[in-house]
Every structure is written in structure tokens, then in C-alpha cells.
C-alpha positions as CSV (number, residue, x, y, z in Angstrom):
1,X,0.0,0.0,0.0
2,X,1.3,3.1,-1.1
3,X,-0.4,6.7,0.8
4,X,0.0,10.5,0.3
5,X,0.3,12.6,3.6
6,X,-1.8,15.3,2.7
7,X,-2.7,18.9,5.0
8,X,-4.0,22.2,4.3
9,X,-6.2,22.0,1.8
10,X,-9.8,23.6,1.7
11,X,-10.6,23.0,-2.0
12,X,-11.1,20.8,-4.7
13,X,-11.4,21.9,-8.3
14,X,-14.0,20.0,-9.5
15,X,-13.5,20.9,-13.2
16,X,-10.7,21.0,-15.5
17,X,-10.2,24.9,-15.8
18,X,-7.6,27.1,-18.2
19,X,-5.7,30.1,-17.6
20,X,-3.9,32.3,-20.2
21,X,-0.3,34.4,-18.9
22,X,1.1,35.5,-21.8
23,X,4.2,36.6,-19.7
24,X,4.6,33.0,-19.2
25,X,4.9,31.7,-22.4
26,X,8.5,30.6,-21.9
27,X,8.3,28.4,-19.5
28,X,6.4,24.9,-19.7
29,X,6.1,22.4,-16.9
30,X,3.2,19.8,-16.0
31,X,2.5,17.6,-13.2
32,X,-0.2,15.4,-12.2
33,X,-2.8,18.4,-11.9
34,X,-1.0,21.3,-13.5
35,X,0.2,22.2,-16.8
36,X,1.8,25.2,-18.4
37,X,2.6,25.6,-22.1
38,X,2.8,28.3,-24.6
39,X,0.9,31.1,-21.3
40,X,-1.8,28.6,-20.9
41,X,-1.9,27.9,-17.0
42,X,-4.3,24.1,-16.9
43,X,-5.6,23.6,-13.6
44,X,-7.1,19.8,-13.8
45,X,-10.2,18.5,-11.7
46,X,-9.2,17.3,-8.9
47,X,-6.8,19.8,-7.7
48,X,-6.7,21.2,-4.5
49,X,-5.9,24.0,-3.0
50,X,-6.7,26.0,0.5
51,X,-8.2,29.5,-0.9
52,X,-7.6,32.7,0.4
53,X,-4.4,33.3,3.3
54,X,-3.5,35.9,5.5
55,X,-5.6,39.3,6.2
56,X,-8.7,37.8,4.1
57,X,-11.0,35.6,3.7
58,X,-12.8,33.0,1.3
59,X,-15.0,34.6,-0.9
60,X,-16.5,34.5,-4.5
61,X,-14.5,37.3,-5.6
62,X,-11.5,35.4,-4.8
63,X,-11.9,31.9,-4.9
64,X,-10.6,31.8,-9.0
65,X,-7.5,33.9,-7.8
66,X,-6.5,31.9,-5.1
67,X,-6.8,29.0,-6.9
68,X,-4.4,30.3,-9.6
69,X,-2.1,32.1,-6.8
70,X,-2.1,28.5,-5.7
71,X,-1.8,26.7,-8.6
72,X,1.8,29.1,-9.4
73,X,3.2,29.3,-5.9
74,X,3.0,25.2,-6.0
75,X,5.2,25.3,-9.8
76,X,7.5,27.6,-7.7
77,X,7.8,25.1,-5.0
78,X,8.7,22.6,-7.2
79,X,11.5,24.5,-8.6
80,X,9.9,25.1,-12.3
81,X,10.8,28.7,-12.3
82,X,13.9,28.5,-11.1
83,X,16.1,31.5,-11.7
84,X,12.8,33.6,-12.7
85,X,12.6,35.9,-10.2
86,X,10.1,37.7,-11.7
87,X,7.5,34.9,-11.4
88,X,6.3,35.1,-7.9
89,X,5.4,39.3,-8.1
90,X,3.6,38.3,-11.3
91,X,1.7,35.7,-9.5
92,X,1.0,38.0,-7.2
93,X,0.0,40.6,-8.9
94,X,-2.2,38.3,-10.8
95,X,-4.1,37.4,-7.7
96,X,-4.4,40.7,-6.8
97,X,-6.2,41.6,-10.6
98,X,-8.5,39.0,-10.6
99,X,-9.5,39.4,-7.1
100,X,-10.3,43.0,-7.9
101,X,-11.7,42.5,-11.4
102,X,-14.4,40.0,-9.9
103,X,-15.8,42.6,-7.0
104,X,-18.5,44.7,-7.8
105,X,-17.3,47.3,-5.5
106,X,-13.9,48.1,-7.4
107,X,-13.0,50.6,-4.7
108,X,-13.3,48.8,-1.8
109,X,-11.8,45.6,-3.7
110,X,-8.8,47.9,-4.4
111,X,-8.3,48.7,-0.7
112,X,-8.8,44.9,0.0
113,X,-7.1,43.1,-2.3
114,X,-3.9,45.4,-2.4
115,X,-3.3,45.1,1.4
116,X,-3.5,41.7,0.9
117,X,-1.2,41.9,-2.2
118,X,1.2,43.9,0.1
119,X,1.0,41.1,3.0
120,X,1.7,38.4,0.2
121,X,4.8,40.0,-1.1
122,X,5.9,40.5,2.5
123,X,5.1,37.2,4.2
124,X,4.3,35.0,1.5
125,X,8.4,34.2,-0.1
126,X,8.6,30.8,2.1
127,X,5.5,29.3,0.4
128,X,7.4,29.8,-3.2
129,X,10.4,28.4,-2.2
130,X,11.4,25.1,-3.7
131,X,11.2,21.9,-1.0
132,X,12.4,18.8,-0.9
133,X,8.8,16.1,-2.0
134,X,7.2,20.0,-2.7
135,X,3.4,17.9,-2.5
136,X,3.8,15.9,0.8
137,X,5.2,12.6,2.0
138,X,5.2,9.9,0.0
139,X,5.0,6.8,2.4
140,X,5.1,3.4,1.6
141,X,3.7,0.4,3.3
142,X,4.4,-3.2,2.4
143,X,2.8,-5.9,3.9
């Protein structure tokens, strides 16, 4: 029997869903539940994630950009970016946007969504950075 310690999670994405980051283009990487090719971020059903973090909370106005935030901080952990500094602000940043682009109150969502952007750029650099088995332990049981 083979198990996956898992912890954290809120979420699971219960349909495949697509992205498009032109700034990403470059870069292509794909695991079990994510892939990106040619800017096209694929977020596949069945991935979790455990929504909004820090001075926030979970919300329909920010349950797609959390899942993306998510989705790119976990490629960071797994060291697809490596040397690409400039990945993490743009994921932030995107959060930030599509947080803010799905409030009806754009003032208000700007007030929110960019403390939050500042406590993310602040706090948030640990949960980028590339770990040793990045999605949990792998433990193995034989009979």
C-alpha cells in the first residue's frame, strides 16, 4: 500500500479549468494536476488548494485567484521557475487583478485586495520556495 500525507487544503477543483499568462509563455512544466505551455496555465479537476491566506478571507471574488495564486506558488515550490525571479510578483499581482476584477465594489476591492497583495509580497516568499517532495510525503507500506 502506497499513501500521500496530505494537510492544508480547503478546496477541490471539481472541473478542469484554463488560464492564459502571456508573460509566461517561456516556461512549460506539467505535473499530475497542472500544466503550463505556450501562457496557458491548466488547472485539472481534482486539484486542490486551501483558498484565500493571511488578512482575508474565502470569498467568491477570490476563490478563481486563489486557486491560480495557488496553482503558481505550488510550480514555484517545485522548482519550475527556477532562476525567474520575476515569477512570484507576477503571480502575485495576478491574484491581486483577478481578485479585484471579480468585485462589484472596485474601490473597496482595491483597498482589500492590495493590502492583501502587500502582506503576500511581505510574508508569502517561504511558500514559493522550492522543498524537498514539494506535495507531501510519500510513504510506503508493504505488507
Amino acid at each position: 500500500m502506497i499513501y500521500k500525507k496530505l494537510h492544508g487544503y480547503k478546496y477541490k477543483l471539481m472541473v478542469t479549468e484554463k488560464f492564459k499568462f502571456p508573460k509566461l509563455a517561456y516556461i512549460s512544466c506539467s505535473n499530475d494536476y497542472l500544466c503550463l505551455k505556450d501562457g496557458l496555465l491548466t488547472i485539472s479537476e481534482g486539484y486542490m488548494w486551501d483558498g484565500a491566506s493571511g488578512p482575508t478571507w474565502d470569498d467568491k471574488t477570490n476563490m478563481t485567484g486563489s486557486l491560480v495564486h495557488d496553482a503558481l506558488y505550488q510550480i514555484l515550490r517545485e522548482g519550475e521557475f527556477q532562476g525567474k525571479k520575476f515569477v512570484r510578483e507576477y503571480a502575485d499581482e495576478v491574484l491581486r487583478d483577478m481578485c479585484i476584477a471579480a468585485s462589484k465594489n472596485k474601490f473597496l476591492a482595491k483597498i482589500r485586495y492590495n493590502t492583501w497583495f502587500w502582506m503576500v509580497r511581505k510574508f508569502a516568499k517561504r511558500s514559493s520556495t522550492p522543498k524537498q517532495k514539494p506535495r507531501g510525503q510519500i510513504v510506503e507500506v508493504k505488507p
